[in-house]
C-alpha positions as CSV (number, residue, x, y, z in Angstrom):
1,X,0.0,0.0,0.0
2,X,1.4,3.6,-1.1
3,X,1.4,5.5,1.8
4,X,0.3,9.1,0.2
5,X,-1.6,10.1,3.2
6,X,-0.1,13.5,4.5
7,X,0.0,14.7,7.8
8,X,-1.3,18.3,6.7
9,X,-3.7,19.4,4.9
10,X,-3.3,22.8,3.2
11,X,-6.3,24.7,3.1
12,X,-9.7,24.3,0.5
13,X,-8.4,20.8,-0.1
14,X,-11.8,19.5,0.8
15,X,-14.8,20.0,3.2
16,X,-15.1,18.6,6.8
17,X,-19.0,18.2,5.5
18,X,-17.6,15.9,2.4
19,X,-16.5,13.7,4.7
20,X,-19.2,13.7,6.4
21,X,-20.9,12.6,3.8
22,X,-19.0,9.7,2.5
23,X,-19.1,8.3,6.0
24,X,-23.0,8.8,6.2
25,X,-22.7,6.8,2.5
26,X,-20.2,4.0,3.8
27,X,-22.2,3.5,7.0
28,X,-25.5,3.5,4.4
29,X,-23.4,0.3,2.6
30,X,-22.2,-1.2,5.6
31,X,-26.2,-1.3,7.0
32,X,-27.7,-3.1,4.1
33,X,-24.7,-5.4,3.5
34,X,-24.6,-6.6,6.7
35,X,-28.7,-6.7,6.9
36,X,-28.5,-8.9,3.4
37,X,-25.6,-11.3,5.5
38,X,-24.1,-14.4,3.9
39,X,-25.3,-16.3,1.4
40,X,-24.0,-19.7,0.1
41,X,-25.0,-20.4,-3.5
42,X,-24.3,-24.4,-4.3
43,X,-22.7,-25.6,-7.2
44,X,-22.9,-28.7,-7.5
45,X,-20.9,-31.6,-5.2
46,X,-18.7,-29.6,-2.5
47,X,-18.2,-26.3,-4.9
48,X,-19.9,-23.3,-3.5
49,X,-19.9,-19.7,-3.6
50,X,-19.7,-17.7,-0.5
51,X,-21.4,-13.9,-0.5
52,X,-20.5,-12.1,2.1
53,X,-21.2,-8.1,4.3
54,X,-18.0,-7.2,2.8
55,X,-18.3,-8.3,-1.2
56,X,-22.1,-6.6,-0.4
57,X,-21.1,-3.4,0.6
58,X,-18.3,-3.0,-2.5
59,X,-20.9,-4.0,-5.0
60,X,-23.3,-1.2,-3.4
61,X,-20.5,1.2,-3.4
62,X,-20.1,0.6,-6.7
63,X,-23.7,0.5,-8.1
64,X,-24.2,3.7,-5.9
65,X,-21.2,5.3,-7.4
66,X,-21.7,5.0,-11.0
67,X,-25.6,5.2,-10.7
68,X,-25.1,8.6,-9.1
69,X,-25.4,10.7,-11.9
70,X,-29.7,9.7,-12.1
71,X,-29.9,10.4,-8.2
72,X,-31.4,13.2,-6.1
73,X,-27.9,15.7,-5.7
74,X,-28.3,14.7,-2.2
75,X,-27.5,11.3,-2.9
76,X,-25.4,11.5,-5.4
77,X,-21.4,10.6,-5.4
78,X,-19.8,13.0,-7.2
79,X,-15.9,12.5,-8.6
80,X,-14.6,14.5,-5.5
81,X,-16.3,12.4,-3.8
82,X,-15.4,9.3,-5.3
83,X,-11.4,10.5,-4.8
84,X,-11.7,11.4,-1.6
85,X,-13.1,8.0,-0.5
86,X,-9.9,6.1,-2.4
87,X,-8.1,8.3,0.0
88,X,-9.9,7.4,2.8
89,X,-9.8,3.8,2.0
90,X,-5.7,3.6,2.7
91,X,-5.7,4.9,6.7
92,X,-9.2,2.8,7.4
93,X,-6.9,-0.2,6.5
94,X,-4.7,0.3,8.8
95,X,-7.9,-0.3,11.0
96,X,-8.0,-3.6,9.5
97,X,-4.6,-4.7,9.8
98,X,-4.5,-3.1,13.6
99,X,-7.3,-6.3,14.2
100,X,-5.2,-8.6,12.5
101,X,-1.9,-7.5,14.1
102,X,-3.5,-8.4,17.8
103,X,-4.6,-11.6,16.2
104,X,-0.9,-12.4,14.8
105,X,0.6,-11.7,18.4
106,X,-1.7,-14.6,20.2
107,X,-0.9,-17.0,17.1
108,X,2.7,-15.9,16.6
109,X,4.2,-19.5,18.2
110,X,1.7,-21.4,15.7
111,X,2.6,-19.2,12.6
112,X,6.7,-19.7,13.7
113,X,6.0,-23.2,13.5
114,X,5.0,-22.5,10.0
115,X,8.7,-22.6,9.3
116,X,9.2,-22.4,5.2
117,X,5.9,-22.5,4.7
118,X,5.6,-18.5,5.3
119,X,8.9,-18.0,4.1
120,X,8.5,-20.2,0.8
121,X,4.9,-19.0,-0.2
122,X,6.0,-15.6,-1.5
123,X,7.6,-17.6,-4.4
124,X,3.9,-18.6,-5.2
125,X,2.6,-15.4,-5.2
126,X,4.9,-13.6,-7.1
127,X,5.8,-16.5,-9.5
128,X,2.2,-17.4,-9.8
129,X,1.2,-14.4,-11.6
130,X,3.6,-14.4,-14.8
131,X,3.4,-18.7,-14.6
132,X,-0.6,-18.5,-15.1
133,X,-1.0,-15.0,-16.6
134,X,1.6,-14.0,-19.2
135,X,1.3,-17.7,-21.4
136,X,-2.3,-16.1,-21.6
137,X,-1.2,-12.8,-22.4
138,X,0.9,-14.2,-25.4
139,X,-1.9,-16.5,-26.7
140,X,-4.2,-13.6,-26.6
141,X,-1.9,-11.1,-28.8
142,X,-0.6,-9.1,-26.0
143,X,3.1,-8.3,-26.6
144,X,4.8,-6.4,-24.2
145,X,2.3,-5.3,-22.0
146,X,2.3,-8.6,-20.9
147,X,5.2,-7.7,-18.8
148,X,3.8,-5.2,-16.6
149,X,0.5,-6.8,-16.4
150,X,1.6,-10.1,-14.8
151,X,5.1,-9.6,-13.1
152,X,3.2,-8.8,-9.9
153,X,0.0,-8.6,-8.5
154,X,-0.1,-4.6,-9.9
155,X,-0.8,-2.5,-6.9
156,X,1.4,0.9,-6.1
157,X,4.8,-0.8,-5.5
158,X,4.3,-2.3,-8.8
159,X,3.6,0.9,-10.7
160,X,6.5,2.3,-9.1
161,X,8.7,-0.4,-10.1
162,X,7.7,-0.4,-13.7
163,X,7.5,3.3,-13.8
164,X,11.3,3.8,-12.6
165,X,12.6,1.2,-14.9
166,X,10.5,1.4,-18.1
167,X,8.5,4.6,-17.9
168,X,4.5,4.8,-17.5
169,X,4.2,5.5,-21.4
170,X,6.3,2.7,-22.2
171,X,4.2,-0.9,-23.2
172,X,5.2,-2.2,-19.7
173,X,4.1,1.2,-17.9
174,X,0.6,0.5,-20.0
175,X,0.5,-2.9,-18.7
176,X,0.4,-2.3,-14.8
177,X,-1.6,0.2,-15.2
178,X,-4.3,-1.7,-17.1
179,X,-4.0,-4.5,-13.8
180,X,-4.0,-2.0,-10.9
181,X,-7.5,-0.7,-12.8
182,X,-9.1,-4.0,-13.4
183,X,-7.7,-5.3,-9.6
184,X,-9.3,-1.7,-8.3
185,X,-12.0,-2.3,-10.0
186,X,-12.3,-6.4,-9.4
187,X,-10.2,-7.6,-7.6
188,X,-11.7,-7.6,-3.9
189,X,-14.7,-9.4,-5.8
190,X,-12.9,-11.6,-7.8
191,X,-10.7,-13.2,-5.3
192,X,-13.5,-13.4,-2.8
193,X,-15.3,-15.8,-4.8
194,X,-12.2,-17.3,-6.3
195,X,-11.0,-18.1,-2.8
196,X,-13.9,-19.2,-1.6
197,X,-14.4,-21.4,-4.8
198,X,-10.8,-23.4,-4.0
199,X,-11.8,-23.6,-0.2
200,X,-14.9,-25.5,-0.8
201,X,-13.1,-28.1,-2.2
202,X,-11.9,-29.4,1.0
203,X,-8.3,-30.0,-0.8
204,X,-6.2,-27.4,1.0
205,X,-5.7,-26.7,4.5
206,X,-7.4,-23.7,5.9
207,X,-4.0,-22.4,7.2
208,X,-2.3,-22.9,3.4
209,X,-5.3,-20.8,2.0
210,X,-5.0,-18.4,4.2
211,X,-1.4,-18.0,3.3
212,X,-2.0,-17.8,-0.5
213,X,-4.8,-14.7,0.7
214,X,-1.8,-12.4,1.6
215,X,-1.5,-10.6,-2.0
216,X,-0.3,-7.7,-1.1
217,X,-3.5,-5.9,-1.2
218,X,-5.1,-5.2,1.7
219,X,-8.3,-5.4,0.2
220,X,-8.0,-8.3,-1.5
221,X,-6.2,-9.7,1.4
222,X,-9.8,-9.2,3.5
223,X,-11.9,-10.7,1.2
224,X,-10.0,-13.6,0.2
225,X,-9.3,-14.6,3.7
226,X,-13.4,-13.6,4.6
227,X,-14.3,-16.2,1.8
228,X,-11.9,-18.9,3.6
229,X,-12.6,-18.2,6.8
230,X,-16.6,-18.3,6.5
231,X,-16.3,-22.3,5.7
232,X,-14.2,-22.4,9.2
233,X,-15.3,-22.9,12.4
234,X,-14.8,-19.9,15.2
235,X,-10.9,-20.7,16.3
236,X,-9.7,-22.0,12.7
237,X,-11.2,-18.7,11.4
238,X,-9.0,-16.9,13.7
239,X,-6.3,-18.7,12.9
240,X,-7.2,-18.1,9.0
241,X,-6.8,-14.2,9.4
242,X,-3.7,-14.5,11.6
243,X,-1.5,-16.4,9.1
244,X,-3.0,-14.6,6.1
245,X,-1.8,-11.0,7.7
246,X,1.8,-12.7,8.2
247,X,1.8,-13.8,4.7
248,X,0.7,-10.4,3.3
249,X,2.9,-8.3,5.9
250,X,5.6,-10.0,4.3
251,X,4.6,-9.6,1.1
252,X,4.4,-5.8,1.5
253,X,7.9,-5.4,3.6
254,X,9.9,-7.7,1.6
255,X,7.9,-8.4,-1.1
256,X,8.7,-5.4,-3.2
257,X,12.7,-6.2,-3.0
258,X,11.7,-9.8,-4.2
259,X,9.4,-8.5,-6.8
260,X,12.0,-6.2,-8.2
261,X,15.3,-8.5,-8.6
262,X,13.5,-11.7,-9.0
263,X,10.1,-11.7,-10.6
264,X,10.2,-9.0,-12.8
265,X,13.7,-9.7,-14.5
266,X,12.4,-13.6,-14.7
267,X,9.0,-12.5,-16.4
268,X,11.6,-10.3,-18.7
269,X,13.8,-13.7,-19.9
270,X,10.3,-15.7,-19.8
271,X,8.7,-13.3,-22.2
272,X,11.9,-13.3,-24.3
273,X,11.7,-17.1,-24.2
274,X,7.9,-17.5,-24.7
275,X,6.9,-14.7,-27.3
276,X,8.5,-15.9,-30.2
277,X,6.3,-19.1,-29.8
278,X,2.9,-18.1,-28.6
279,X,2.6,-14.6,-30.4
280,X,4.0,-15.3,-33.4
281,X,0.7,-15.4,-34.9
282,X,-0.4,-11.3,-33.3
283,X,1.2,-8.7,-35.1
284,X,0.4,-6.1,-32.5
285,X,-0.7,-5.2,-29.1
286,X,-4.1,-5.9,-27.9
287,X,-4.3,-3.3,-25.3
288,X,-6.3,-0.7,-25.4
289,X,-4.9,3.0,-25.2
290,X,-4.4,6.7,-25.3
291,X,-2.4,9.4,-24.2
292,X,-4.9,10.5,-21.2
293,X,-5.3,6.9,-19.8
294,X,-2.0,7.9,-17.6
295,X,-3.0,11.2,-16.6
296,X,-6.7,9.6,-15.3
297,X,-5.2,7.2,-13.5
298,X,-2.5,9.1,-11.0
299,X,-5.3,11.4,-9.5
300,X,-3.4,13.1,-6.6
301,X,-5.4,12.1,-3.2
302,X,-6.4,14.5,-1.4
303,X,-4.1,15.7,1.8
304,X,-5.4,14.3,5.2
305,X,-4.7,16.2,8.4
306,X,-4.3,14.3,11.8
307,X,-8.1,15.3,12.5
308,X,-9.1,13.7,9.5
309,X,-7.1,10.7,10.1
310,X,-8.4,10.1,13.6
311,X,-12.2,10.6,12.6
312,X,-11.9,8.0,9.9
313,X,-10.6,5.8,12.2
314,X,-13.3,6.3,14.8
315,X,-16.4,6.5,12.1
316,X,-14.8,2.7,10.4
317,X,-15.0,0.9,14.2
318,X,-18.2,2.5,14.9
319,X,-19.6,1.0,11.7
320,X,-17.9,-2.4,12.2
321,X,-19.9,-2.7,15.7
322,X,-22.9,-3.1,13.7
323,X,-21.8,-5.2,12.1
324,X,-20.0,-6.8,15.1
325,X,-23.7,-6.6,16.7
326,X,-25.8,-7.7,13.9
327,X,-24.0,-10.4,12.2
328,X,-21.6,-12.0,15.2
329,X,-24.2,-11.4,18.0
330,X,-21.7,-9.3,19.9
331,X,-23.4,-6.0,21.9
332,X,-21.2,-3.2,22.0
333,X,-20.7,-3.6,25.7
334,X,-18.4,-2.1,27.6
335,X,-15.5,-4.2,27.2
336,X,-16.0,-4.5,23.3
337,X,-15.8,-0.3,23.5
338,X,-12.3,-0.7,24.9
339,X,-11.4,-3.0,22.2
340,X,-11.5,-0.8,20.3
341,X,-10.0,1.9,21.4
342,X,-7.5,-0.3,21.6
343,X,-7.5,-1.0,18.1
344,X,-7.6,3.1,17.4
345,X,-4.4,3.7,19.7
346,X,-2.7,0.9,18.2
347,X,-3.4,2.6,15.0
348,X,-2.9,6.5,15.8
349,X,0.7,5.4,17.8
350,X,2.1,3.1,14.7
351,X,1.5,6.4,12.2
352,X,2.7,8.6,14.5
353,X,5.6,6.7,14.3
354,X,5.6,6.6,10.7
355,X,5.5,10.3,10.1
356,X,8.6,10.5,13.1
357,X,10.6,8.0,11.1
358,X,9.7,10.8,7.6
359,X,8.0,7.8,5.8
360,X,11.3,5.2,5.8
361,X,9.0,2.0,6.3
362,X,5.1,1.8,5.6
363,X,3.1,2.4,8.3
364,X,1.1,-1.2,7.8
365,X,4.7,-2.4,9.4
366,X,4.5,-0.3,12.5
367,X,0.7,-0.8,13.4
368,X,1.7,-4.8,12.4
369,X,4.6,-4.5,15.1
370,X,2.8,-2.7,17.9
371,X,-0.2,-5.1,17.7
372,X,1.5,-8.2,18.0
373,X,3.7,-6.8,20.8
374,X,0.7,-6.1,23.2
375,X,-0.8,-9.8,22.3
376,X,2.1,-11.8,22.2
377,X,2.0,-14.4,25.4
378,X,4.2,-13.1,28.4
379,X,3.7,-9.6,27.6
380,X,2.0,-8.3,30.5
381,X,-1.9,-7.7,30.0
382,X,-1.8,-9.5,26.7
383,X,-4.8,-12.2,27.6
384,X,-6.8,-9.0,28.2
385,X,-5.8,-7.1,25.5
386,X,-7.1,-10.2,23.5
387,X,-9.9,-10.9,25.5
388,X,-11.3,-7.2,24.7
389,X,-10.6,-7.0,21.0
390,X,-11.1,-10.4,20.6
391,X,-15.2,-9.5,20.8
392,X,-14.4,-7.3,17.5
393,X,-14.5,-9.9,14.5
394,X,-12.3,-9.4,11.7
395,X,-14.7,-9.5,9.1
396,X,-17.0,-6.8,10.6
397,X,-13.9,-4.5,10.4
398,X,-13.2,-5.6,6.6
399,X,-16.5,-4.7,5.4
400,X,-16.6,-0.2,6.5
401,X,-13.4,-0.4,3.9
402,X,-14.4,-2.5,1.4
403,X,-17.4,-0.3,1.3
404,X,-15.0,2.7,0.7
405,X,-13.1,1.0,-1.7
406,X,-17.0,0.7,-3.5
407,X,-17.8,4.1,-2.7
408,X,-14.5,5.0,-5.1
409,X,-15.0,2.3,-8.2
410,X,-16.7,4.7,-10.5
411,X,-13.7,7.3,-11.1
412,X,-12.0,4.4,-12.7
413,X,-14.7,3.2,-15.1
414,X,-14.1,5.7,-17.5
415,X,-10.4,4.6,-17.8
416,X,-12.0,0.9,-17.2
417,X,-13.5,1.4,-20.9
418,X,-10.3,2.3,-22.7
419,X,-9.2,-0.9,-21.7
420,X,-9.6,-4.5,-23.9
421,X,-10.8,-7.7,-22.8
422,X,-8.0,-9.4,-23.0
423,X,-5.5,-7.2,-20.4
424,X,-8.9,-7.6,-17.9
425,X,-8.9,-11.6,-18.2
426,X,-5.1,-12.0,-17.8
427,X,-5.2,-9.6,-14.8
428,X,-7.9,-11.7,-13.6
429,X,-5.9,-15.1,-14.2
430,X,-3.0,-13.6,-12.8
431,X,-4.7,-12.2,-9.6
432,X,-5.9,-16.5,-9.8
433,X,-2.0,-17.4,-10.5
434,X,-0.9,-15.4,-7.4
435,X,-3.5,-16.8,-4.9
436,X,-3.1,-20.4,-6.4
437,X,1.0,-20.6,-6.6
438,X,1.2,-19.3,-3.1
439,X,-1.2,-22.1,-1.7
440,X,0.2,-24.6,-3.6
441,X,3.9,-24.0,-2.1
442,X,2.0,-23.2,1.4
443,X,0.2,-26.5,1.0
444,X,3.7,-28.4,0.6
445,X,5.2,-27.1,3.9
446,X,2.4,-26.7,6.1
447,X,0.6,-30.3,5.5
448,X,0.1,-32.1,8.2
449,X,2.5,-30.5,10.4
450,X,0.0,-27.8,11.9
C-alpha cells in the first residue's frame, strides 16, 4: 500500500462536510450489506460460492457510485467524492490490519511453527502471476504489456517499479496500469469468490489458503481470507486471518525487493523465451490505449490532516460494531468499547511513528509491530488485550473499507472502458495465479505438520 496520506492538509483541499458525507454513505453500505448477511450459493458436489457483508457493501459502493449521476444531488457521489473515498480507503486499513496484528501476536508461536511455509509462499505469489498470466497474455496477442500486467499482482509498488525502470508511457508502464485498474475495480470481488471457490473443495488446509490470501493488497487480502474463513469454524477462522496478515505483511515489507530482482527480470527472460512461440501469430498489441489513460489514473489524493485521520478511524470501528452486533451477536458492551480503542491507539501510535521516522518503512509495518507486541503471550496484560478486541470480528472491520473502496470504483470506469478484454482476463488469471502458486507452495510445507 502507497502511503500518500499527508500529515497536513493545506487549506480548501476538501470540506469537513464531504467527509461527512462519505461516512453517512459507507455506513448506508455497511447497513444493508450486513442486513442482506451471507449467502452460500451451491454448485454442484462440494463447490460453492460464498457472498459475504463485505463483497455486499463494494458491489453497493459501486452501483451507488456510478448510478449517481440519475440520483437526487443529495444522494449523489460526485468524482470528488469518489477521490476522496480512495483516499480514505488507505488509513481505514490500517484499522484492519491493527485487528489482524492483535490476532498475529496470540498465534505468533503457531505461525513460527509454520517454518518455510511462510517464508516459501512468496515464491507462489509472485511467481504465480507471470506462470498463469503472461502464457495467456501471449496467446491472446498481448506483446509487451504482458510484462507489466503479470510480473506482480499490480498494486502501487508495482507501478512504481515499472514506472522507474521502463517509464509509465512505455508498453510495460501501459501494462500495470491496465491490472492496478481492473484489480481496483475487481479484484476484492474476484478473489473473494475465487477463494472461496478453492476452499470449498476441501483440498487445502485452511491455514495454506489463508497464506495464498496475503497478496499484497489489503483489500483483497480481506476478502480472500473472509471467503476462507466463512467455511471455518470460530478458532480456525481466527487462525485463517492471523496467518493470512503474516503472509501479506511479508509480502508488503519484503515483497517489493523480491518483486523487483526476482520476478520482474524472470517475467523479462520468460517473455523473451515465450513470445517468439505463442505470439507469433499477433502482429500487435491488444491493449487498449491513449495518451490520457495515464494522466486519469495518478489522480493526486487528497491531503489528510491528523483530525481527519483520527475521525476515519473512529467513524470505520463505529460502523464495524454493527456489524459486530448484527452479524456476530456481539453487543457493543463495555468491554468490546475498549477494544476498540484499543484498536484506534494501536493505529494512531504506529502512524505517529511513521511520520517520526519521515516515511522510511510503511506504516502497515509499524501498526503490524505494535499489535502483535501487546498480544504476544508473556507480555503483560496480553490475555486482556485479546480478550477485549477479541469480541471485535475481523470481518465486521473488513467490510466499512471494502465499502469505501465501492464508494471510489466509478472514477476508474471511464479509464475501465479504454481498456480490452483481454488485459482484464489476464489480470484476472493472474490475480488466480498469485493466490493459487502461493497455496500450492504453502500446501507443501504446512501439511500435516500444523
Amino acid at each position: 500500500m502507497t502511503e500518500r496520506i499527508m500529515a497536513v492538509n493545506p487549506p480548501g483541499v476538501f470540506a469537513g462536510t464531504r467527509l461527512a458525507k462519505l461516512f453517512f454513505c459507507a455506513a448506508a453500505c455497511v447497513l444493508v450489506a450486513e442486513l442482506i448477511g451471507t449467502l452460500t450459493i451451491p454448485l454442484g458436489g462440494k463447490l460453492q460460492i460464498i457472498l459475504m457483508p463485505l463483497l455486499w457493501a463494494l458491489l453497493i459502493g459501486a452501483v451507488w457510485g456510478i448510478s449517481s449521476p440519475r440520483l437526487p444531488q443529495a444522494l449523489q457521489i460526485d468524482r470528488k467524492m469518489q477521490v476522496l473515498s480512495a483516499a480514505v480507503l488507505q488509513p481505514a486499513l490500517l484499522i484492519f490490519v491493527a485487528k489482524l496484528g492483535l490476532l498475529v501476536g496470540g498465534n505468533l508461536p503457531t505461525i513460527l511453527q509454520s517454518g518455510w511455509a511462510l517464508a516459501f509462499q512468496e515464491l507462489g505469489h509472485f511467481f504465480g502471476t507471470m506462470v498463469f498470466g503472461l502464457p495467456l497474455a501471449l496467446l491472446l496477442g498481448i506483446k509487451r504489456e504482458a510484462i507489466g500486467a503479470t510480473f506482480s499482482v499490480g498494486r502501487e509498488p508495482s507501478l512504481a517499479i515499472i514506472g522507474e525502470k521502463y517509464g509509465m508511457d512505455s508498453p510495460e508502464g501501459h501494462g500495470v496500469l491496465a491490472e492496478y485498474i481492473t484489480g481496483t475495480i475487481f479484484g476484492a470481488a474476484f478473489i473473494a469468490i475465487f477463494a472461496g471457490l478453492i476452499a470449498s473443495l476441501g483440498i487445502f488446509n485452511p491455514l495454506a489458503l489463508a497464506m495464498g490470501a496475503g497478496v499484497g493488497s489489503g483489500s483483497m487480502m480481506a476478502a480472500a481470507s473472509g471467503a476462507i474463513a466463512a467455511q471455518e469454524t470460530p478458532e480456525v477462522a481466527k487462525q485463517v486471518a492471523a496467518f493470512a496478515a503474516a503472509a501479506n505483511l511479508v509480502t508488503v515489507t519484503i515483497g517489493t525487493y523480491f518483486t523487483l530482482f526476482l520476478s520482474l527480470p524472470f517475467t523479462v527472460w520468460l517473455y523473451g523465451k515465450l513470445e517468439p512461440v505463442l505470439g507469433r501469430t499477433r502482429a500487435i498489441s491488444s491493449v487498449a490505449w491513449d495518451k490520457g489513460l495515464q494522466r486519469e489514473t495518478s489522480e493526486n489524493l487528497p491531503q489528510l490532516s491528523a483530525v481527519h485521520l483520527l475521525a476515519i478511524w473512529l467513524a470505520s470501528g463505529l460502523m464495524a460494531l454493527f456489524g459486530n452486533w448484527y452479524s456476530y451477536k456481539a453487543w457493543p458492551d463495555r468491554e468490546i468499547l475498549a477494544g476498540l480503542a484499543i484498536i484506534v491507539a494501536v493505529v494512531a501510535v504506529g502512524f505517529a511513528i511513521y511520520r517520526l521516522t519521515k516515511n522510511a518503512l510503511p506504516a502497515v509495518l509499524f501498526v503490524s509491530l505494535i499489535a502483535m507486541v501487546l498480544t504476544y503471550p508473556g507480555v503483560p496484560y496480553a490475555d486482556a488485550v485479546s480478550v477485549s478486541t477479541g469480541k471485535i470480528n475481523f470481518l465486521a472491520l473488513a467490510t466499512p473499507v471494502i465499502a469505501y473502496a465501492g464508494l471510489s470504483i466509478a472514477k476508474d470506469v471511464p479509464v475501465f472502458r479504454k481498456l480490452g478484454w483481454r488485459i482484464v482476463l489476464v489480470s484476472l488469471v493472474a490475480n488466480a495465479g498469485t493466490f493459487i502458486g502461493a497455496t500450492l507452495i504453502a500446501q507443501f510445507f504446512v501439511h500435516p505438520h500444523i
